[in-house]
VOVO-689572 format. One record per residue: z, x, y of N, C-alpha, C in turn; residue in three letters. Coordinates in steps of 0.001 Angstrom, whole numbers, plus 500000, padded with zeros to 6 digits. Layout:
BEGIN
ZXYZXYZXYALA;...
! end
This chain:
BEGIN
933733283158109061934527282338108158935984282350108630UNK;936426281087109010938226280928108780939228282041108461UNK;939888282268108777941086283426107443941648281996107054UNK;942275282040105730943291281022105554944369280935106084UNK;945142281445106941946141281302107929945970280420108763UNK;944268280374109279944112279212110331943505278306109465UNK;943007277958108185942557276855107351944112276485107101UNK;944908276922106424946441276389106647947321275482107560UNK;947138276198108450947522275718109893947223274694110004UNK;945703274330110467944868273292110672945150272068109749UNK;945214272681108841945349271326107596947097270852107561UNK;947804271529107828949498271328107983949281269991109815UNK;948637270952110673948684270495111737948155269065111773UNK;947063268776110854946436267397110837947332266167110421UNK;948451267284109051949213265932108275950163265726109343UNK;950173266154110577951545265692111384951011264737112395UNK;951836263652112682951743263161113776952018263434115170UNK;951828263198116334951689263973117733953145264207117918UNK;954210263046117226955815262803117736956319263845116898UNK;955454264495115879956606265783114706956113267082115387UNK;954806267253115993954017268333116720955001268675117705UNK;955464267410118640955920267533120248957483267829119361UNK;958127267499118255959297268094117744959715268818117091UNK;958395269759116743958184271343116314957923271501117572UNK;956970271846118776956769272267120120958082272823120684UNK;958785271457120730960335271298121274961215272608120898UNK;961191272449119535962270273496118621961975275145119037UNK;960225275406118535960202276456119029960117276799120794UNK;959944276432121521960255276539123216961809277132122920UNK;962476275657122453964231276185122772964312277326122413UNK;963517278382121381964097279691120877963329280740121950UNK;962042280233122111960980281323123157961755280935124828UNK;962751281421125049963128281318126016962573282118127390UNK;962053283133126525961189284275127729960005283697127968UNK;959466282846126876958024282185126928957030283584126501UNK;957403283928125565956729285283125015955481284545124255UNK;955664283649123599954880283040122927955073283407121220UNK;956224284015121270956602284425119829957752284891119498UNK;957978284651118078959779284571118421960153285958117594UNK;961208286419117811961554287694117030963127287260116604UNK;963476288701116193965185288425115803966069287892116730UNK;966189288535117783966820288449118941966723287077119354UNK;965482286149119595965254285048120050966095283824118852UNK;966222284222117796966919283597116942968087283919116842UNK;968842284869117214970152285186117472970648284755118409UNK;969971284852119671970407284277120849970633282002120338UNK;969633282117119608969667280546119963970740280043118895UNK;970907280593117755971526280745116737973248280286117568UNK;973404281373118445974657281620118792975239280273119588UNK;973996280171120420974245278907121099974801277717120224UNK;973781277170119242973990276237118100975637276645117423UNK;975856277355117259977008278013116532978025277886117055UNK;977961278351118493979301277929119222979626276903119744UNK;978739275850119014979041274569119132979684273880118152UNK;979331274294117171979920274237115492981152274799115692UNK;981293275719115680982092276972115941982248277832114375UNK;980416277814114133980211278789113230979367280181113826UNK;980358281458112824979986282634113290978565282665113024UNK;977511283843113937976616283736113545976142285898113866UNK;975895286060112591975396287454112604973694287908112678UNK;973733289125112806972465289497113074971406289081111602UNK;972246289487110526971621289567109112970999287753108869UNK;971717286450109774970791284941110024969366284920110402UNK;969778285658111453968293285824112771967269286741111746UNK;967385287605111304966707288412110792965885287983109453UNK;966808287231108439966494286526107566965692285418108001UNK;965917284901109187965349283749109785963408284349109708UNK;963316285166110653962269286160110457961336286394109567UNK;962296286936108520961488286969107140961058286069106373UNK;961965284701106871961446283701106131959903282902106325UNK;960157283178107879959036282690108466957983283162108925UNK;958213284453108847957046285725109547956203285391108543UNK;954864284420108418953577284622107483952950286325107517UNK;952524286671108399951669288021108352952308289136108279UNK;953933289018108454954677290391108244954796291283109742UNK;954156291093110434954117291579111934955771291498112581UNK;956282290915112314957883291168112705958214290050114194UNK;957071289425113824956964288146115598956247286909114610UNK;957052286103114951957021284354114284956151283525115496UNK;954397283091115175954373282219116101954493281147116116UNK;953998279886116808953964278708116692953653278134115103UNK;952519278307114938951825278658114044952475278839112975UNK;952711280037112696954060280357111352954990279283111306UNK;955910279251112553957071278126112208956371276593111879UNK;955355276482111895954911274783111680954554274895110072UNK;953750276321109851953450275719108549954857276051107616UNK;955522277234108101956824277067107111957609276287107068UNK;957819275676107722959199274356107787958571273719107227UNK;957066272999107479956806271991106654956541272134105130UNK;955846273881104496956307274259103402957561273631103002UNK;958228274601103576959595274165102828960206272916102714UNK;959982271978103970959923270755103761959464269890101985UNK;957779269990102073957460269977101111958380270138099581UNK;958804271467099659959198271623098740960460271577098228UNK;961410270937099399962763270378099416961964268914098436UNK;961258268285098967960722266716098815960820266797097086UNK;959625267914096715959338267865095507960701268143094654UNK;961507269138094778962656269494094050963751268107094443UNK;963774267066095359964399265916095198963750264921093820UNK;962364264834094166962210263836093336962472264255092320UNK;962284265574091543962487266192089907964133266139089960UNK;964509266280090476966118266506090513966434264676090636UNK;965864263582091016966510262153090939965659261714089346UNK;964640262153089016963724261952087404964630262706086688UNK;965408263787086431966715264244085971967150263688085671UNK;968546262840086899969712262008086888969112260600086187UNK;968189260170086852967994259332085611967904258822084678UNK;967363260094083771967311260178082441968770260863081863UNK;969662261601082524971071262036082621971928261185082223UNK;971590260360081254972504258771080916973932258786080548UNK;974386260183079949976352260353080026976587261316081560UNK;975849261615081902975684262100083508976570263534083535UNK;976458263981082288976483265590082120976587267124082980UNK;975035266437083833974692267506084426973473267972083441UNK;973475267808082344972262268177081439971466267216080374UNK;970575267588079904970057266319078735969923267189077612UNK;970479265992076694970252266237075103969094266317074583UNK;968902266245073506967542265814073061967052264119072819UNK;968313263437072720967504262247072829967051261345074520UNK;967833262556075293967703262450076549966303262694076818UNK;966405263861076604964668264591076516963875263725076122UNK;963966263055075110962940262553074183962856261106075599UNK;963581260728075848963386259557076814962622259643078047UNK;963287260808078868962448261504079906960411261627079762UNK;960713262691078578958936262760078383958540262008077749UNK;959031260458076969958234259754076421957854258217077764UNK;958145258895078945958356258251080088956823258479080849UNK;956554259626080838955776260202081153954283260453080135UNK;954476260055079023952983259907078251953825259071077002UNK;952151258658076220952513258074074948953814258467074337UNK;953441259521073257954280259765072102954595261548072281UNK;955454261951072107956734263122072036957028263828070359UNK;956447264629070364956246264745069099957830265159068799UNK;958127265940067538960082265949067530959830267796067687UNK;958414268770067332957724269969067447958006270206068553UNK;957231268922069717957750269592071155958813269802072115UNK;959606268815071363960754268730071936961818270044071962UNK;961439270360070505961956271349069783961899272842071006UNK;960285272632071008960167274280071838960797273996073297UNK;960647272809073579960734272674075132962534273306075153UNK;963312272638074121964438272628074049964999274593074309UNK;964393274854073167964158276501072787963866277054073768UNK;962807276934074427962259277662075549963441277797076764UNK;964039276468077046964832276536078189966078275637078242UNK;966830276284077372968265276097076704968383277274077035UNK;969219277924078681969554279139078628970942278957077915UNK;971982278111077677973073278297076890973032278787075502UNK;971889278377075152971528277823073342972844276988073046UNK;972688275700073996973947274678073521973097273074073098UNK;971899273409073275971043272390072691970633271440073827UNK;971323271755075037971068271318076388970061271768077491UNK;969343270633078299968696271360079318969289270895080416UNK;969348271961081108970336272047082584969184271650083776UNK;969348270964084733968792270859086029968125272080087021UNK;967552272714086559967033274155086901965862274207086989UNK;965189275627087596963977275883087495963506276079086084UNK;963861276015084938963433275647083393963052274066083432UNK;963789273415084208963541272156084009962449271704084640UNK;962376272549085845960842271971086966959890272116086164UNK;960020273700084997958404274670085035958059273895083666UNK;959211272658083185958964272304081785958029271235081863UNK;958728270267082759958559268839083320957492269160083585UNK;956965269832084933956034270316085477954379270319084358UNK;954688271232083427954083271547082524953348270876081511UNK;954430269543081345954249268381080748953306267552081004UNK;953853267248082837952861266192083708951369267274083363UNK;951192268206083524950021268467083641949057268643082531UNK;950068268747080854949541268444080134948704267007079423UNK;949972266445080445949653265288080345948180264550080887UNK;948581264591081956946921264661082727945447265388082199UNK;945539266672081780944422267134080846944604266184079963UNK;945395265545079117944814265037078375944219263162078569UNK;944681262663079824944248261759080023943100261908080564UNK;942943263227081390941543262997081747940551263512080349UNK;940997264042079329940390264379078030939444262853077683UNK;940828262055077405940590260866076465939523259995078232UNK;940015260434079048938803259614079851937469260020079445UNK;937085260877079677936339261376079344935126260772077889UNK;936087260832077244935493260533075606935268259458075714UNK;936210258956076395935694257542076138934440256459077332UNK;934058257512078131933101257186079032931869257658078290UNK;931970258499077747931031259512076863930416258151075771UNK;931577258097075137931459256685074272930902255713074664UNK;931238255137075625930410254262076292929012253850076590UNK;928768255170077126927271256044077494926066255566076447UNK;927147256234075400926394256416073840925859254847073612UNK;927412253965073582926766252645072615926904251660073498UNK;926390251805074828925835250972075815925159251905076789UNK;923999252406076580923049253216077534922690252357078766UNK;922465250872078410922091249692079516923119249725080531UNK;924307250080080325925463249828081405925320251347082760UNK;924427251545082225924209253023083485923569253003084228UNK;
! end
């Protein structure tokens, strides 16, 4: 059986096209300069420095190292190909997702605050399904109002709320699908 490291891989490696492969390939070579086939601190310090003294930003050991940790999947203390493809595109990913929740925000951000009220709120999630009860608004508000100023701020309260929502949301559309195929079933058996 697979480990999931290489079911990972494989499935990251498929969503790319040959021109993002040959420009991950590219990136990691420039750091494997020994051609070790794997990158460590040093190999990121060294390349780091290069990049840097072009900027003419300092660059310390505590970058390279962090660099490492970010990307070392197995903890072994050596980054391969492998690791750096599926983490960048992780993180990729998850730059993507925290844009779109962060522009569904500003949107609904209508005195452009930085935060939403409650009738803000109420606009946002009545965007996203039928009807908003004034109960849920209430807790959502409660739950993640770290001020207690009656505001929700652009934060990870706001992802895990939103988040929470869409997916309530969805159980319940696939609920009412459901019933109502069920229904169907019932008082048209001929349609099957």
């Amino acid at each position: 059986m697979a480990s999931n490291k290489y079911v990972r891989y494989k499935k990251v490696m498929q969503s790319l096209c040959p021109s993002e492969v040959d420009m991950y390939r590219d990136a990691f070579n420039f750091f494997d300069k020994s051609k070790k086939g794997y990158l460590v601190a040093d190999d990121f310090e060294r390349a780091l420095t290069t990049i840097n003294s072009i900027t003419e930003t300092p660059t310390s050991r505590e970058d390279a190292e962090s660099l490492v940790r970010e990307y070392d999947v197995n903890g072994d203390g050596k980054i391969t190909f492998e690791e750096l493809v599926v983490s960048i595109v992780k993180r990729k990913e998850t730059k993507d997702k925290d844009s779109e929740l962060q522009k569904l925000f500003q949107n609904f951000d209508s005195d452009g605050d930085g935060a939403l009220n409650k009738g803000e709120l109420i606009a946002l999630l009545g965007s996203i399904q039928e009807k908003v009860s004034a109960t849920d608004i209430d807790e959502i508000l409660a739950d993640f109002d770290e001020n207690e100023t009656g505001l929700m701020q652009y934060n990870a309260g706001f992802e895990e709320s939103i988040l929470q929502e869409i997916g309530r949301v969805q159980r319940v559309y696939f609920a009412r699908t459901i019933k109502r195929e069920t229904k169907q079933k019932t008082l048209h058996p001929h349609l099957l």
